[in-house]
Structure formats: C-alpha cells, structure tokens
N, C-alpha and C positions, 0 to 999 in steps of 0.2 A: 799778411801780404797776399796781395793777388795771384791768385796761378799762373805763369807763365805759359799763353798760348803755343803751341804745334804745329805746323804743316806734314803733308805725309811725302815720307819718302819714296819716289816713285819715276824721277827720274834716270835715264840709260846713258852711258856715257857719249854713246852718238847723240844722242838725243842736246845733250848740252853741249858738244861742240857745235853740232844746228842752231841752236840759239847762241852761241857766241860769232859766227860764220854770216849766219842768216840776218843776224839784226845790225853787225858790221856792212853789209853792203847794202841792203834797202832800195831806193830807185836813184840815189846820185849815181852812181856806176856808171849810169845806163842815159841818167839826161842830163847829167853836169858835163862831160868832158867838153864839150863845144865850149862849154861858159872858162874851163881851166884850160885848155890850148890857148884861147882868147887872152887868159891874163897872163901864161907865163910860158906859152908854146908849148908841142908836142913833147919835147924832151925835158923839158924844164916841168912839167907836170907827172910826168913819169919819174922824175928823181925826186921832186919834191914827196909823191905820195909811198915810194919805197923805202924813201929816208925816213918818213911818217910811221911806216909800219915797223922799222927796226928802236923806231924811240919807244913806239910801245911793247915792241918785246922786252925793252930795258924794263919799262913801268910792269909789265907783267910778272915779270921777277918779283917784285913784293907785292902783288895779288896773289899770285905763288905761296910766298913763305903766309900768309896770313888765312887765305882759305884750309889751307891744310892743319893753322892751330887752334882757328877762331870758323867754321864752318857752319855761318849763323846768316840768315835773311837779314838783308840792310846792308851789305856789301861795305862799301867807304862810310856808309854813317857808324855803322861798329867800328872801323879802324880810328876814325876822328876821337872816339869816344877814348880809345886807347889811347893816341898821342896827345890829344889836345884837352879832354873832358867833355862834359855835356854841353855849353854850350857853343862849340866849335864841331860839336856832330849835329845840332841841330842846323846848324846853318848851312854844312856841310850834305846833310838828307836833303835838302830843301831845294839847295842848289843842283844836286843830281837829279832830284825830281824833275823840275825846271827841264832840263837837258832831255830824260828820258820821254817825256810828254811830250817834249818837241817834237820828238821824233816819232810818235803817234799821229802828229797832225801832218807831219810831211808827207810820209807814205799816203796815206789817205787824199792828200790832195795830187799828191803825184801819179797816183791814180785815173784820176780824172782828168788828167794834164794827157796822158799816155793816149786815154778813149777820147779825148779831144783830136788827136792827133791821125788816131784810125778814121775815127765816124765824125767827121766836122758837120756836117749837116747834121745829124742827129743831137751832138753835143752843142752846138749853135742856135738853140731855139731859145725863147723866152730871156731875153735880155734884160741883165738886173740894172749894170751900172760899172762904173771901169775907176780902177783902183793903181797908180801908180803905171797907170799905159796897159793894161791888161784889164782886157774885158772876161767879166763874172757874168754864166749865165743859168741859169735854174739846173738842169741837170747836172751840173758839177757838182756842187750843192747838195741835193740831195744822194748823187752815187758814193761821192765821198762821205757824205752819215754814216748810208747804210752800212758800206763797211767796217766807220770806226765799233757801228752798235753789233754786226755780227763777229767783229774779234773778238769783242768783250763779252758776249754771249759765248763763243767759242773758250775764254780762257776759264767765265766760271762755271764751266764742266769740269776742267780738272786736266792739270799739270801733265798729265799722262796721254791726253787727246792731245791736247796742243803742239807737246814735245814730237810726237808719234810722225804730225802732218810738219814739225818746222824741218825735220830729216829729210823728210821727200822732198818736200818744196826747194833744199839747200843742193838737193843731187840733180835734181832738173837744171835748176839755175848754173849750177858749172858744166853738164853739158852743153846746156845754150853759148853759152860764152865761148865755150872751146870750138864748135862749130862754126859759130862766128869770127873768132878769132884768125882759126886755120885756112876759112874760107876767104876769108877778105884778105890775108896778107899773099896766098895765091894767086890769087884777081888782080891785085895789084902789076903790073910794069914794072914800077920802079918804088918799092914802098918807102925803102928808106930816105932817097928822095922827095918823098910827098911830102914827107913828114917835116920839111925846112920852111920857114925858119923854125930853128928846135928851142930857141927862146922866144919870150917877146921881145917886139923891137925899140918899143920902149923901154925898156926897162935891161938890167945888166944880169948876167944870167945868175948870178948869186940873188938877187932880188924875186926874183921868177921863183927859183925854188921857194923862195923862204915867205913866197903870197900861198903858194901851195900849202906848203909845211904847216903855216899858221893853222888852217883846214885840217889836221889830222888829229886833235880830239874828235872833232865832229864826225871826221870820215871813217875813222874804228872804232867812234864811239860804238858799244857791242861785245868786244870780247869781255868788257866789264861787266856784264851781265849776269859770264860766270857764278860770282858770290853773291849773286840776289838768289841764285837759287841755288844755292850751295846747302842748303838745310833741306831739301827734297831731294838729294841725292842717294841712291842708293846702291853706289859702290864708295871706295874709300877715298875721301878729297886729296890724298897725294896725285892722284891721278888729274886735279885740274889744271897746273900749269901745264901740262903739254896739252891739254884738250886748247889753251890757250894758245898756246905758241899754233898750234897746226891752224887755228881760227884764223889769225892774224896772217900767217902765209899764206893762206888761199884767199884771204878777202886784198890784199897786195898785188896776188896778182891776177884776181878778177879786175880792180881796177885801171892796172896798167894794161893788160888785152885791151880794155873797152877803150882808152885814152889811146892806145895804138890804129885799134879797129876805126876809130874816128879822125883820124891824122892820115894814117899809110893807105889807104885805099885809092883816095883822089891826091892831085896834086892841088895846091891852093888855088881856087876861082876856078876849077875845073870840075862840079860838084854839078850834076846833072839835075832837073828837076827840081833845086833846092827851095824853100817855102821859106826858108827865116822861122819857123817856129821850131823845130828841134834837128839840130844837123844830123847827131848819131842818126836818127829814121832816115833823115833823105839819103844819106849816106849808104845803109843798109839797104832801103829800096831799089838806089840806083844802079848798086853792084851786084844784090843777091836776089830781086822781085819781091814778090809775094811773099815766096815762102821763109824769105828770110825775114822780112817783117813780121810773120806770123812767129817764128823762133826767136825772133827779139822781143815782141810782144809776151811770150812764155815768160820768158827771161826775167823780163822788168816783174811781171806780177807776180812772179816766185818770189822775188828780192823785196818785192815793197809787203807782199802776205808775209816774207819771213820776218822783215821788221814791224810791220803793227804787231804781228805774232808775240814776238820777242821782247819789242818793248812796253806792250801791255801787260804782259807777265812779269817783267823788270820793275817796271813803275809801280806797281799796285803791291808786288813784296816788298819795295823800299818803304809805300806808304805804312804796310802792315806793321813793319818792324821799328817803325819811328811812332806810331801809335802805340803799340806793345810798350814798349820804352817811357812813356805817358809824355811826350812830346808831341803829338796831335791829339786830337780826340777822340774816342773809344768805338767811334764810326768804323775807323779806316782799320782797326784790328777785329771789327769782326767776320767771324769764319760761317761761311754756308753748312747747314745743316745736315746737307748729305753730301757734299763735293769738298767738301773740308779747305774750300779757295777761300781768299781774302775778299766775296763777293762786292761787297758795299765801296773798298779802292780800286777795285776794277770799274765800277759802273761809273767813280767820280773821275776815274782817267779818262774814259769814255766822254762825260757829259763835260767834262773842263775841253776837250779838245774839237769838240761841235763847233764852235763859233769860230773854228782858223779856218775852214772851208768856205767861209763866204768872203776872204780876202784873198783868191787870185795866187797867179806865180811867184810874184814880187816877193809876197807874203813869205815860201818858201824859201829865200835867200836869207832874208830878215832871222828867221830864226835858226837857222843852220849858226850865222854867226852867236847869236843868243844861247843856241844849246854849247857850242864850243865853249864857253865861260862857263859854263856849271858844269861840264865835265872834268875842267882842268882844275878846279876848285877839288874836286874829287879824286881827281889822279894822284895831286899836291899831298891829302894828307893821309891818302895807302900807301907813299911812298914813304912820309915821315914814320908813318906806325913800324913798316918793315922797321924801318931801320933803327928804330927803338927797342924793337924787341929780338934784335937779334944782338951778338956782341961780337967785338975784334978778336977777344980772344976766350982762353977757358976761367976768369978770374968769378963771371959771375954766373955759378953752375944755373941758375931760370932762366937762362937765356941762351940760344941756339946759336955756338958760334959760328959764324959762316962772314970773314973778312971779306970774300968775292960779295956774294950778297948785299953786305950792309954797303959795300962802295956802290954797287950798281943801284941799291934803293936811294941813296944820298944823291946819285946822276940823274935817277928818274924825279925826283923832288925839282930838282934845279931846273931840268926842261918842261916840268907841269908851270913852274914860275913863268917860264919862260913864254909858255903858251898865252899864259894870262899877259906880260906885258904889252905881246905882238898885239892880243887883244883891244885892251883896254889904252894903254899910252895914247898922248894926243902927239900925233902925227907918224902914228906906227903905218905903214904898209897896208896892213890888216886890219886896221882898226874899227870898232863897231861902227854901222853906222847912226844914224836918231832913231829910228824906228825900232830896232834891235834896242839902243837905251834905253830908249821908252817901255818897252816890252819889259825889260828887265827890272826896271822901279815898279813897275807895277806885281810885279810876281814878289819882288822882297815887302811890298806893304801886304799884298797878301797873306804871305811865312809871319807876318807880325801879326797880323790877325788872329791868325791860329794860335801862335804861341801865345798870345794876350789870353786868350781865352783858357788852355789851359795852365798857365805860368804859376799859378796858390802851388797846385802840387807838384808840376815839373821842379819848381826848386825847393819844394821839402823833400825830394829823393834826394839819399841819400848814395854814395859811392855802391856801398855794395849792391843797394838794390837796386841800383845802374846796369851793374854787374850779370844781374840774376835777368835785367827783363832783355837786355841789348845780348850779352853773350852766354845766358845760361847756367852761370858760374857762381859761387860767392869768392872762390880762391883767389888769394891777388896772383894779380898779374903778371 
C-alpha cells in the first residue's frame, strides 16, 4: 500500500480562528448590504443574518465533536466517508470544492469592483464588452488575476506565512468596522429611524428574514475551514470548537454593523451624492469624507485578502485530501519539495478561477448562490457523522455519549436540508437562478470526468484502506 502523505504542523490557534473569521466575511460585508436591505429591509436583514449565525453554531457543534476525533485535511469529505462511504464523500469533496473556489473568484473580482469605485477613470479604460448590464473592462481583468496568481504564490510558501498575515489582516478589519460602525451611528439624527421601513415592502417580514437566511451557508461559509486545516495544527483540536464559535460571533456581527452602518446613517432618498453603483461608499463618503472611504477601503481589502487567503488554503487541502484518498488524481496530492504545501491544488484553484474575472458583477451574485449549494451539501453530512458517532446513552462504550450533541447534530442535519430546499425547490423564495444552474451542471460533469478517470482503482479500495488514506487509521470506526 501506498504511504499516506503529511502536512506540517504549524498552525497557532489565532492563526486558525483568522482563517475561520477572515474567510467568513470576505467583501459581501462590505458590498452586499445595499443588495440585502433592497430585498428584505434594514431589519429584516439583520435578523435574517444573526438567525444565520446561530444555525451555524448549531452546525458547528458536530464540526466540534468530529475535528476533535477525526483531525485530518478534507474536513466534510472525511465526515461523508464516515456516515455515508466513499461515494457520498466524493460527491460530498467535490461539492465543497465547488463552494470554496467560488469563493476565490469572488474576492478577486470584488476587488476590482472596490478600485472601480475609488479610481473610475483609471479602472474605465479599454472596454471589453457588457455582460448581464455590467460593463467589463481590461483592468479588472487583469488586477483581479493578479491577485488570485499572488495568493496562491503566497499559500505555496507555506501554512505558516499565510496563517501569520490572515491574523493581522482579520484585527485590522474589525477595527475598520467598529470605527465605522461608532462613527456613523453618532452622525446619524435619528438612526433608528433611517433605518424604516425595517422589512421589505413587498414582501411579509417572515419572508424578508428567510430570503436572508437562505444566504447563510454562503455568508459563514468559512468557519468550516477549520477542519481543512485541522491536520496542521499544532496545538490540541479540543480547542477548535470555540476557535469556531468565537469566528462565527465576530463575523455576525461584522455583518450586522455594516447592514446598520448602511441603513442608519441616512434616512431613505436622503443619501447625498449617491452614484447607484455601491450605496455602502456613498454612504460612507457622504457622512465620513475621505478618510472614511480610505478606512472602508482597508476594511474591504482585509476581508476580501482574508478570504482568497483562507479559501485558497481551504480548497487546495480539500483537493489534497481527496486526491490522497485516490478519488482525484495523484496531481492534487502532490507536496512541494521544500514547503511541504499541496503546490499543484493550489496553482489548479488558482488557474480554474482565472476565467470568473472576465464575467463582471452579475457574475458575482451567480455564484454566491452556486457556492451556497455545495456548502449545504457539506454542512448536511458533518451533521450526519456527528451524530453517528456519538450515542444517547452509555450502551455502546465506541461511541461518545453526549444526548445534548447528537440532538443538536440531528437539528443541524435538518436545517443544512433545509438550506438546500430554499435553494433548489421550484418556486422557493431563494431559488437558483439559470445561470447559477448552469454553472452547477457544468462543475458536477466535471467531478465526473475526474472520477471517470480515476474510477479502475477508487473502487478496488477497499474499506480499510479508505480508512488509512482519508483518516489515517485502519481501526474501525
């Protein structure tokens, strides 16, 4: 049998609350709330995305029990393998994949949305061509490359540069926020006031929340991060469920500041200066000048470098640990020769996510809903494994009884379903739109390509040596 590959241990516990913090908020924080006021008002987005943050403390609960017995790269594709077998963890990796690469190309182009918005004249030369009402124009294009090609330069240096810069970048971005936060609700007159109507008007304020809600795989997609790099850890994984829960509170209520800071400042049509291309900035500019643009501007490009950060290193150990497993190709598990990184799924996360830069904004809504489906696919069967391996009571000594546990991982199973029907259902609220479909058939004929290719020996593996490449073990389970 083949030797089971390594990573090195060398992550610090800040360091991995930074990357569950940092890839949790990214640049929606900071350029959605105008678009989530819009569909479910000031208040109604603020409950929808705090209700959001407490479903995934439930889900976190069985990331919890499972990184602490199972502390292995591949996060949910290990847990699938435990409740479901192999191939509901392949499908399972693949889907997560999906989701965390989205989220590589959003940063990146949110990027360029941001320096659009500073330098229009500079970012407005060389006109390619306009896609869904949103004009594409050459320097987007290539700033957004550049960065996805200098993260993934940055990641295969090694786990320990990365982690180093995602901590700072994570402490900047919640100053910015709270300066922002405190300074605009002071400026305000009458904040709570601005902030009406606190639903949309369309729509009944149960419906408001629950177009929000639908949005919260995608919106803390990130604290799951966690267990992708739970096998470079180099303190004890008891310690990751609160590194997760503390994630999940601060990225809750970065998001609610920024949906307030966007709401309570002006009263509605009373927005000075405003341009129609991003309210948060007019917003900001017309209250705070310059310098508050310049502290917003920090803001965003801490939150969008802590997600390419995070989710380039996310992606490329899921790919590594589903290659290892012999479910990809022996590509995406090989290790650099002096940085001991999974270099070759980093450079394909890189080079698969080049081509979403030259489709524009639009592009970014498209797949926000796109990754929210493959993370709930993944939330769905951490939630099942918890609760598989734990027991109600003491009858069956391999298995950790914890009755609080297994009921809250069986709660977190039900609302990851839940996620997926708001999704997917025809005439949900939420529902994908064509292009997001479209997007998604084309990434599962993909995952079939791969597994075509290596499919002779993924199914002559046999259970244990499941076992030994996915968790490192031959013991059952």
């Amino acid at each position: 049998m083949e030797r089971r590959k390594k990573l090195t241990q060398n992550l610090k516990p800040s360091w991995v609350w930074a990357i569950a913090f940092g890839s949790s908020i990214g640049w929606g924080a900071f350029i959605l709330p105008g678009d989530w006021i819009k569909s479910a008002g000031a208040l109604g987005a603020i409950i929808g995305l705090l209700i959001g943050a407490a479903v995934m403390m439930l889900i976190a609960v069985s990331y919890g029990v499972l990184i602490k017995k199972y502390p292995v790269s591949g996060g949910e594709f290990a847990y699938a393998f435990l409740s479901a077998g192999k191939n509901w963890s392949f499908i399972t990796g693949w889907f997560l994949a999906l989701g965390y690469i989205c989220i590589v190309a959003l940063n990146a182009s949110a990027f360029s949305l941001l320096l659009k918005y500073l330098f229009p004249s500079f970012m407005k030369q060389f006109y390619l061509y306009q896609i869904a009402g949103w004009d594409v124009f050459l320097p987007e294009v290539i700033i957004s490359s550049a960065v996805i090609l200098f993260f993934a330069y940055l990641n295969v240096k090694g786990s320990g540069l990365s982690g180093r810069l995602q901590f700072i970048f994570s402490i900047v971005l919640i100053a910015g926020v709270a300066v922002m936060g405190v300074y605009t609700f002071l400026f305000a007159d009458f904040p709570l006031e601005n902030m009406q109507p606190y639903f949309a008007e369309d729509k009944s304020s149960f419906i408001s929340i629950l177009v929000i809600l639908a949005a919260a795989p995608w919106a803390y997609v990130g604290f799951d991060n966690v267990p992708q790099a739970a096998e470079e850890f180099e303190f004890s994984p008891k310690k990751a469920f609160s590194l997760i829960i503390l994630s999940l509170l601060a990225s809750g209520l970065v998001y609610a500041t920024m949906i307030g800071v966007t709401a309570w400042t002006f009263a509605k049509g009373d927005i000075p200066n405003q341009s129609n291309l991003w309210l948060t900035g007019d917003i900001i500019y017309s209250s705070f000048g310059t310098a508050g643009v310049v502290i917003l501007a920090i803001a965003i490009c801490m939150g969008i470098f802590t997600g390419l950060n995070g989710f380039m290193h996310s992606s490329s150990r899921l790919l590594f640990a589903m290659s290892r497993a012999k479910t990809l190709p022996n590509f995406f598990s090989d290790l650099h020769p002096i940085y001991n990184t999974p270099h070759k799924s980093i450079w394909f996360v890189a080079i698969f996510t080049l081509p979403s830069v030259w489709f524009g904004r639009e592009a970014l809504l498209w797949i926000v809903d796109m990754s929210s489906t493959g993370v709930s696919v993944a939330y769905f069967f951490t939630c099942f494994a918890a609760y598989q391996v734990l027991n109600w009571s003491g009858h069956n000594s391999k298995k950790e009884v914890n009755p609080l546990k297994k009921s809250v991982a069986l709660l977190g199973a039900v609302f990851s379903l839940t996620f997926l029907v708001l999704l997917l259902a025809p005439g949900s609220p939420a529902q994908l739109k064509l292009p997001s479909m479209i997007a998604l058939v084309v990434w599962v004929i993909l995952g079939i390509l791969f597994l075509v290719s290596v499919y002779q020996k993924f199914k002559a593996l046999s259970t244990e040596e499941m076992k030994y490449y996915i968790l490192g073990q031959y013991k059952d389970l």
